[in-house]
C-alpha positions in Angstrom: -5.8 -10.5 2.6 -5.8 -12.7 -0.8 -2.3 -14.2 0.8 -3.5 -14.9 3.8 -6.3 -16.8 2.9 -4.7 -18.8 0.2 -2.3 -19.6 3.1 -5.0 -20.8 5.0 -6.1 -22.8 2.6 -3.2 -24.1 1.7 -2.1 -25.3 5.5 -5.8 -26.9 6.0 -5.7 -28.9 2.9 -3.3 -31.1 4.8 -6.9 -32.2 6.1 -7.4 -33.7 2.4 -4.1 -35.2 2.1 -4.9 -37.3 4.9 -8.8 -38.2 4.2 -6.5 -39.7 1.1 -3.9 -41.4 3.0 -6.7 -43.3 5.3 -8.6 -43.9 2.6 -6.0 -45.8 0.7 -5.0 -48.2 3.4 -6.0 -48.4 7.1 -3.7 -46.9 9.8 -3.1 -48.5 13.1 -3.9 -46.3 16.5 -0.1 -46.0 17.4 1.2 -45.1 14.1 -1.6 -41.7 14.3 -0.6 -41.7 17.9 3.2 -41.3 16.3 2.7 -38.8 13.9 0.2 -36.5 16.1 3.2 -36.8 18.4 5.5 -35.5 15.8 2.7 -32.9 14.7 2.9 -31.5 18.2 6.0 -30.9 18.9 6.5 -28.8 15.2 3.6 -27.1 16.7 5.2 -26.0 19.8 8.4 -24.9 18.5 6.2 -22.9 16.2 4.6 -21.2 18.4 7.3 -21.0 21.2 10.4 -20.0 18.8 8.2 -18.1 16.4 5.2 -16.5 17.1 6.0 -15.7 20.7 9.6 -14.2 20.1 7.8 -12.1 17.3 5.4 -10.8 19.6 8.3 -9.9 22.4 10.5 -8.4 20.0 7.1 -6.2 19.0 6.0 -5.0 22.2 8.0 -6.6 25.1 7.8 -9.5 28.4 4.6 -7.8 29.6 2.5 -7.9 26.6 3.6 -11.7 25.9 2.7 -12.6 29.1 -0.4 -11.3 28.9 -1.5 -12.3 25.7 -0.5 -15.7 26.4 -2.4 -16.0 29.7 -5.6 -14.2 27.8 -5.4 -16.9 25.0 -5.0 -19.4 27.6 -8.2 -18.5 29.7 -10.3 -17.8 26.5 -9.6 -21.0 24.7 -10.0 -22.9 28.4 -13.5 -21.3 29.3 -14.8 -22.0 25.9 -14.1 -25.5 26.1 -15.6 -25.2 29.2 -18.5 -24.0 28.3 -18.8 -26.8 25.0 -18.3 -29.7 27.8 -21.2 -28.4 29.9 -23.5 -27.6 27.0 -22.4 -31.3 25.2 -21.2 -29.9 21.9 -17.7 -31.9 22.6 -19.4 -35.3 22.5 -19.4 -35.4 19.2 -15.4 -34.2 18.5 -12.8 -36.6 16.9 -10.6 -38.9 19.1 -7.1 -39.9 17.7 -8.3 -43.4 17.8 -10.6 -42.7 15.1 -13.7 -43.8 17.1 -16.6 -40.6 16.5 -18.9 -40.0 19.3 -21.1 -39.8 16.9 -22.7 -39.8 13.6 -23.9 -36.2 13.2 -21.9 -34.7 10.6 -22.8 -31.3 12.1 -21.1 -32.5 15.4 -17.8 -34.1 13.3 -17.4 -30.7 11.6 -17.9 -28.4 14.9 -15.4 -30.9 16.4 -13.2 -30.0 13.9 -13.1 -26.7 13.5 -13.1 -25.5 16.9 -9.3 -26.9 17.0 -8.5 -25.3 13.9 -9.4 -22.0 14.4 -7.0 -20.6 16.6 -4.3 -21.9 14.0 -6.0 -20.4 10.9 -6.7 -17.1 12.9 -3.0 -17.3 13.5 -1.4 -17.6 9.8 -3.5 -14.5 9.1 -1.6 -12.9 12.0 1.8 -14.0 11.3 1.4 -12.5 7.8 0.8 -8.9 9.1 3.4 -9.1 11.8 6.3 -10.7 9.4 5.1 -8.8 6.4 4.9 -12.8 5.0 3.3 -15.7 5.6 5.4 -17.5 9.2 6.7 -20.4 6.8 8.1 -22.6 10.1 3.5 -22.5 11.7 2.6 -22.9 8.4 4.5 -25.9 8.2 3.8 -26.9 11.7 -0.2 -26.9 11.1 0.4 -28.8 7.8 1.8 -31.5 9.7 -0.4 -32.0 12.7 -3.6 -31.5 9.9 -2.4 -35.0 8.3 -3.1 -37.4 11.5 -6.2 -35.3 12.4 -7.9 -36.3 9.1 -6.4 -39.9 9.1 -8.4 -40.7 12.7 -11.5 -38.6 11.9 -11.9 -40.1 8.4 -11.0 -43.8 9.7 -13.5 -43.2 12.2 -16.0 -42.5 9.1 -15.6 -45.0 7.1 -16.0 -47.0 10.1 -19.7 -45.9 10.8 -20.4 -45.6 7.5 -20.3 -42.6 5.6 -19.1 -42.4 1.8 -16.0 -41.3 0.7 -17.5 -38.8 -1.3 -19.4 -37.3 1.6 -16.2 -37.4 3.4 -14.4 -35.1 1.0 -16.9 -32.9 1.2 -17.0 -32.5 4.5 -13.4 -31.8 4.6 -13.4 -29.5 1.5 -16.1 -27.3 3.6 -13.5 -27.3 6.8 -10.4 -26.3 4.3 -12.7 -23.5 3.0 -13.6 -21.9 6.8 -9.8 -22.3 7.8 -8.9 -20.2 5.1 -11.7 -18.1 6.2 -10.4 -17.6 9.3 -6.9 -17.0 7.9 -8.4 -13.6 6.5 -10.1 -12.8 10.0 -7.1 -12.7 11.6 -5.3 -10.8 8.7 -7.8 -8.3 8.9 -7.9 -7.7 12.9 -4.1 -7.4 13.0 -4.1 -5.4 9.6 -6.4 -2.5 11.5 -4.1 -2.8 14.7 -1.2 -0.9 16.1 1.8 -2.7 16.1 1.6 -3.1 19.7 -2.1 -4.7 19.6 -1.0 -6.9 17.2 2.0 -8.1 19.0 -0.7 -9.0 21.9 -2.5 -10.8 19.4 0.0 -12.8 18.1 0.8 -13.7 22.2 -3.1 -14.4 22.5 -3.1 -17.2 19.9 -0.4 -18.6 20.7 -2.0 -19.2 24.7 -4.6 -20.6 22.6 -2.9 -22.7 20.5 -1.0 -24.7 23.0 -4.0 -25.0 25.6 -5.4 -27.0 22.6 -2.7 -28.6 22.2 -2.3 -29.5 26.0 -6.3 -30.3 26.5 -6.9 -32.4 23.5 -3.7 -33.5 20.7 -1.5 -34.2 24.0 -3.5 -36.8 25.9 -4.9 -38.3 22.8 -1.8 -38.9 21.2 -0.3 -40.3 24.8 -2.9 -42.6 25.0 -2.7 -44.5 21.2 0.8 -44.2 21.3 2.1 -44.6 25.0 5.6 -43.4 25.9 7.3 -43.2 22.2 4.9 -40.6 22.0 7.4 -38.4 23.9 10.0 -39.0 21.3 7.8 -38.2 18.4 7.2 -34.9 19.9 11.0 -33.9 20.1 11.4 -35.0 16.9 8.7 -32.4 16.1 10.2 -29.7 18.0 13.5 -29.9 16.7 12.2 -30.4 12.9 10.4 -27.3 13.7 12.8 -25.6 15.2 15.4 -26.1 12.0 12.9 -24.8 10.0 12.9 -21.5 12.4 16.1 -21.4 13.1 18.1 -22.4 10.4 
């Protein structure tokens, strides 16, 4: 557990690292267009060359499949469910322009795209016996333009840095939260339940990444956007494969 949620913590603090960078000078929409691109792609060879071969080599085609489609359909219906009630009105755009000033909303925003990542470090520690170095790395990097818009946004309507940091220093301390809940539910779990777990968030993880990073980065960025993304995948995929 203590491993898992330092490595939760230490993945989400990418979230501070770039409150910092927009802080120090302001970022154009197509350079956090770029680098959500890149963050992508490092995501998706995570969770394509990672996770889901971990989970297959666990407990087999069916159970992946599965899994995948069961991540899939939760993360989708609870999206689903946040559009129709208006919770998602208030969630970051890559642009950096907030819905909204509620910093209840801003955080919500937040954290509902980076739990299914936390939950998965915690998971990937249990089924590689260590922390999955090549997500880790993957979340890091698509934490950094997150925080850049959301904190350029900020600024923008007025909050104070210091508030800002706070807010993000409360987000860094629920990720790692989450990091130990999904330690502890694939801890407690036969190896093939966990293997199905690992499947589940990784559906999860790239429906978020399909509803929301995809078409936000596409639309600051426009077609070098697709680029960025390769260059993600195959940075990510050196780090797995290599």
């Amino acid at each position: 557990m203590p491993e898992a949620l330092f490595w939760g913590f230490a993945a989400a603090s990418a979230l501070l690292a770039g409150a910092g960078l927009a802080m120090v000078r302001p970022w154009s929409r197509r350079a956090i267009g770029l680098v959500t691109g890149f963050g992508v792609g490092a995501l998706i060879s995570a969770v394509t060359l990672d996770l889901t071969v971990a989970a297959f080599e666990a407990a087999g085609a069916v159970v992946v499949v599965a899994g995948l489609v069961a991540g899939a359909i939760v993360y989708s219906t609870g999206n689903w469910l946040l559009h129709r009630g208006g919770v998602v009105r208030h969630r970051k755009r890559s642009g950096g322009q907030q819905a909204g000033s509620d910093p209840l909303g801003i955080v919500l925003g937040t954290i509902l795209d980076g739990i299914p990542e936390s939950i998965v470090i915690g998971i990937t520690v249990v089924v590689g016996g260590a922390v999955g170095v090549p997500f880790l790395a993957a979340v890091a990097i698509s934490n950094v333009p997150e925080a850049v818009s959301a904190t350029t946004g900020l600024l923008r309507i007025g909050w104070s840095r210091a508030r800002i940091l706070r807010m993000w220093t409360t987000v860094v301390l629920l990720s790692a939260a989450s990091a130990g809940v999904g330690y502890a539910i694939a801890a407690s779990a036969p190896a093939e339940l966990t293997a199905t777990l690992g499947a589940f968030a990784a559906g999860a993880v790239l429906t978020m990444l399909a509803d929301t990073m995809m078409p936000e980065a596409f639309e600051e960025a426009g077609t070098a956007v697709g680029f960025a993304t390769v260059m993600g995948y195959a940075v990510g995929a050196l780090l797995v494969l290599a």
